[in-house]
C-alpha positions in Angstrom: -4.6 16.6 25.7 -2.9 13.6 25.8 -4.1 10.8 27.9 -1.1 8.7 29.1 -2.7 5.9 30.9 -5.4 5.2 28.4 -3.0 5.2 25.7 -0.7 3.3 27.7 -3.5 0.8 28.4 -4.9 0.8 25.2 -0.9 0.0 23.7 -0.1 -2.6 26.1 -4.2 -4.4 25.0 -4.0 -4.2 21.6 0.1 -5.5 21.6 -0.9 -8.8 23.6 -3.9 -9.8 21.8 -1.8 -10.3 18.3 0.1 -13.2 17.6 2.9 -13.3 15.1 1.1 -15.1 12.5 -1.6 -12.3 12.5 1.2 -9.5 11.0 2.9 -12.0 9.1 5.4 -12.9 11.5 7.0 -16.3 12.1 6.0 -17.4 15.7 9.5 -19.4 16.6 10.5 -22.6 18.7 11.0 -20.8 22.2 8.9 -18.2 22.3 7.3 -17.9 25.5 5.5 -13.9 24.8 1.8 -14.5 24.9 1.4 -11.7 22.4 3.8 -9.6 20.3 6.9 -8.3 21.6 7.5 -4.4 22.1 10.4 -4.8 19.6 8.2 -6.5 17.4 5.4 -3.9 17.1 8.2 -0.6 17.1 9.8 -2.7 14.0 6.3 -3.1 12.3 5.6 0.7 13.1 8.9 2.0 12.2 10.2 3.0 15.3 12.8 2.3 18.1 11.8 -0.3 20.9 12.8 2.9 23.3 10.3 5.1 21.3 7.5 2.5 21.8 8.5 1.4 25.0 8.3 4.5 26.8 4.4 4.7 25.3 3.2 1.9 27.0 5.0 2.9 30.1 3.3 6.4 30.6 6.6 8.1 29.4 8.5 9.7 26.7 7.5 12.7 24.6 4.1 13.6 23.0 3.6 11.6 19.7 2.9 13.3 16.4 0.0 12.4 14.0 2.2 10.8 11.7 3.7 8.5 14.9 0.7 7.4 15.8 -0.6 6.9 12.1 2.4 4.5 12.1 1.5 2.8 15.3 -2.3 2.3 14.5 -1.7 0.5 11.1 1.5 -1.5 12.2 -1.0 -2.8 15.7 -3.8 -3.5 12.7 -6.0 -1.5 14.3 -9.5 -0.6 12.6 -10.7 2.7 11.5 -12.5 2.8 14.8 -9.6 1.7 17.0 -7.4 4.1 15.0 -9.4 7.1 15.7 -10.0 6.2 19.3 -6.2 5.9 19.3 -5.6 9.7 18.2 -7.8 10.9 20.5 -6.2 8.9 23.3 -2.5 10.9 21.9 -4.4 14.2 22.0 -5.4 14.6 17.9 -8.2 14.9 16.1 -8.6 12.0 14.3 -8.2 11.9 10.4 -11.1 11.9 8.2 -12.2 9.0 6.6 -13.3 8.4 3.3 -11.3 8.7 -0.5 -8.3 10.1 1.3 -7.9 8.2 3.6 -4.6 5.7 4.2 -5.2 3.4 6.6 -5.0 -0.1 5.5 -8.1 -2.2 7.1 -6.3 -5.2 9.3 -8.6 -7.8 6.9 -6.7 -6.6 3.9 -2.9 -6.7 5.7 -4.0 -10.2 7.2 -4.5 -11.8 4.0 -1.1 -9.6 2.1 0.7 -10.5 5.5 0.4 -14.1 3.8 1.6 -13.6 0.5 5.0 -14.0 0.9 5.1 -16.0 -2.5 3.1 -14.1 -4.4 3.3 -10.4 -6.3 0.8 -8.3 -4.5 0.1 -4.7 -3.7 -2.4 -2.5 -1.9 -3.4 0.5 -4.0 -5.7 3.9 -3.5 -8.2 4.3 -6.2 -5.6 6.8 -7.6 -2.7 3.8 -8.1 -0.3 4.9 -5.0 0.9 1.9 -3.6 0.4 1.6 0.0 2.2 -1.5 1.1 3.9 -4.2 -1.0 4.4 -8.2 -0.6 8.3 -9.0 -0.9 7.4 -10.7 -4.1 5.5 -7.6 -5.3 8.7 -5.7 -4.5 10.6 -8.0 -6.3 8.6 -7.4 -9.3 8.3 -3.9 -10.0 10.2 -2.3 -7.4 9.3 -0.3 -4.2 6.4 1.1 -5.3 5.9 3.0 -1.5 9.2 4.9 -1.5 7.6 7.5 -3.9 6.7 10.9 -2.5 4.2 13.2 -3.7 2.0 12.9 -6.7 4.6 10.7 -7.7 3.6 7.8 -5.4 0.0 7.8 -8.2 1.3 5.3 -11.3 -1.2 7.4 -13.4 0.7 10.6 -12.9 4.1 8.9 -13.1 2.9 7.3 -16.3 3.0 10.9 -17.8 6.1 12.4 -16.1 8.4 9.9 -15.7 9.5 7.7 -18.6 10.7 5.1 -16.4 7.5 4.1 -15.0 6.4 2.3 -18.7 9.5 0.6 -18.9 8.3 -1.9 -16.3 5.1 -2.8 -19.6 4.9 -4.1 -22.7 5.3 -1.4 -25.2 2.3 -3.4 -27.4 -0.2 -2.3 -24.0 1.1 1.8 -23.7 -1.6 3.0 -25.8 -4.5 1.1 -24.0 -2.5 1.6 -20.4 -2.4 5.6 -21.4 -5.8 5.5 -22.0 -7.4 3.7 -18.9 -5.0 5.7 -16.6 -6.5 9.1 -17.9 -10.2 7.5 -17.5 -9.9 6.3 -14.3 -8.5 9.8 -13.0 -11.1 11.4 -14.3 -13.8 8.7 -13.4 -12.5 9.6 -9.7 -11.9 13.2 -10.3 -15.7 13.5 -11.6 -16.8 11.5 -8.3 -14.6 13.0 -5.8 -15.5 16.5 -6.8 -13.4 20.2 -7.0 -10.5 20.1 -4.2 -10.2 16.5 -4.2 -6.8 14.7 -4.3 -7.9 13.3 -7.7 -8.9 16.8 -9.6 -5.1 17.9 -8.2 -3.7 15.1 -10.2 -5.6 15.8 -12.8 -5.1 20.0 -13.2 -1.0 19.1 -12.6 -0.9 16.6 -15.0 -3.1 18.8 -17.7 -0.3 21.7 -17.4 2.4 19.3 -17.6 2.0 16.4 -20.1 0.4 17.2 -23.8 -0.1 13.3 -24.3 -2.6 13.5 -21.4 -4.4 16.8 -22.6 -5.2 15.0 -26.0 -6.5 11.6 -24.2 -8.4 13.7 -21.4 -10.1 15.7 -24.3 -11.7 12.5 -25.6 -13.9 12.6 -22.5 -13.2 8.4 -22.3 -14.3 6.8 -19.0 -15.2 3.0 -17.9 -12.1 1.7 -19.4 -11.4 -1.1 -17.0 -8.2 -2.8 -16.6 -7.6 -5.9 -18.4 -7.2 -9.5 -16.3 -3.7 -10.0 -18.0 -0.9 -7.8 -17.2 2.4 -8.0 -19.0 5.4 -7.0 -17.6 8.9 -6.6 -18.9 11.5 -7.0 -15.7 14.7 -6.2 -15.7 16.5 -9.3 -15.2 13.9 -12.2 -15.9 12.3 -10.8 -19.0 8.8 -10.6 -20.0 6.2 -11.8 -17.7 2.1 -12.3 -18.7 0.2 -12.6 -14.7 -3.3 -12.5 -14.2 -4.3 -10.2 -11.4 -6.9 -10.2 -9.4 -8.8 -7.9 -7.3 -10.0 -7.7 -4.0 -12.3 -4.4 -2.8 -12.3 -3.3 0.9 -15.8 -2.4 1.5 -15.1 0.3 3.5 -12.7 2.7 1.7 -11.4 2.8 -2.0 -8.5 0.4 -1.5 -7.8 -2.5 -3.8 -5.9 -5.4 -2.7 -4.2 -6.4 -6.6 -2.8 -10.2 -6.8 -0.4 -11.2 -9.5 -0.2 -15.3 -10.4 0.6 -17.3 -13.3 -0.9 -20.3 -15.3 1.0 -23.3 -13.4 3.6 -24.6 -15.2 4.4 -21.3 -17.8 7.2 -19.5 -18.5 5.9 -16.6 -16.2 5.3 -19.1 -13.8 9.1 -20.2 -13.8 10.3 -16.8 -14.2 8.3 -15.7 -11.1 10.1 -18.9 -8.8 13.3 -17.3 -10.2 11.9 -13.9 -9.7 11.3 -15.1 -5.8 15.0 -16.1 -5.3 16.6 -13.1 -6.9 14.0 -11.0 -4.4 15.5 -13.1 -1.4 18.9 -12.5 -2.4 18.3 -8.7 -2.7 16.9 -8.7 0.5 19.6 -10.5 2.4 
């Protein structure tokens, strides 16, 4: 059952103790709100200002699971606050773990600050789970996939538009560290797993990944250079590096290039062109 005035409460506590620089945010001359603004929190959860409004004041209708997923990762909230947040809305909350989607607030603070840089978080199973505007800019949105879809492993073998974002020189080694990596998680997550469904669909559908699954390959690691090939600024050769949350298999990727290269030009054009598609 739903608790109104704890989640209320809860809401209206977590809402005033963020500040706009802590979810990326620009703070503004005149701003007199100690904390965020209701309109600020329903645009970071995806909602109306009504929707979210009538939460906090004790009203409106009962929210669904996937509501108050929204609300808990757009208030940062921690796995704990985020399950003590369901339970205030009346649901069980979800289960933690390999699965799991919620983005820890440590990794969001720091991709909340990379507004000039390509960044992504990803699953151990490459879905994208929240982009910087560069990151957009480079490959595209990445989170608008659906599906097994949203996985660049499984896209790599069922849509031929997912390798035209690489150099064609790095397909053979990219084919082959996609299949060990599912397979690397589908050995560890075990039978029923979100990994070992990739892996059965993708074995029925693709006979480029039965051959490289049969060679049993696993460890293969991704290299510390990516090239790219983008659509309007040409080829790009970024570094990336990694960040792990400790807590749940989520990687926090960041793209950069040697100061003063071509990919570093490219990627200043690359920030412009991004700005202009936003606006």
């Amino acid at each position: 059952m739903i608790d109104r005035n704890g989640l209320a409460q809860f809401l209206r506590r977590r809402r005033e103790s963020l500040q706009p620089e802590d979810v990326g945010l620009p703070r503004g001359a005149r701003r007199r709100t100690s904390g965020l603004r209701r309109e600020e929190v329903a645009a970071l959860c995806h909602m109306s200002t009504d929707y979210y409004a009538r939460l906090e004041r004790e009203r409106g209708p009962h929210p669904s699971e996937q509501m108050v997923a929204a609300i808990a990762q757009g208030l940062h909230l921690s796995l704990d606050e985020r399950d003590h947040l369901f339970r205030l809305a009346g649901h069980t909350a979800p289960p933690r773990g390999a699965d799991s989607e919620h983005i820890s607030p440590g990794l969001l603070r720091i991709l909340d600050r990379l507004h000039d840089t390509p960044a992504e978080i990803v699953t151990e199973l490459g879905e994208t789970l929240r982009q910087s505007p560069l990151g957009t800019a480079l490959t595209g949105d990445l989170t608008a996939h659906s599906g097994p879809a949203r996985s660049i492993g499984y896209r790599w073998f069922t849509d031929p538009a997912a390798r035209r974002l690489y150099a064609p020189e790095d397909h053979a080694f990219l084919t082959r560290m996609f299949v060990s990596g599912l397979r690397g998680a589908a050995t560890l997550r075990g039978a029923g797993s979100r990994a070992a469904h990739y892996a059965d669909l993708l074995l029925a559908r693709s006979a480029e990944f039965r051959a490289v699954w049969n060679d049993h390959e696993v460890g293969i690691r991704p290299r510390e250079v990516k090239r790219f090939v983008h659509p309007e600024v040409g080829p790009l050769e970024l570094t990336c590096q990694t960040l792990l949350d400790p807590d749940q298999p989520h990687f926090l990727l960041v793209y950069t290039a040697v100061p003063g290269s071509e990919s570093h030009e490219k990627l200043r054009l690359l920030s412009v062109i991004g700005a202009q598609a936003l606006r």
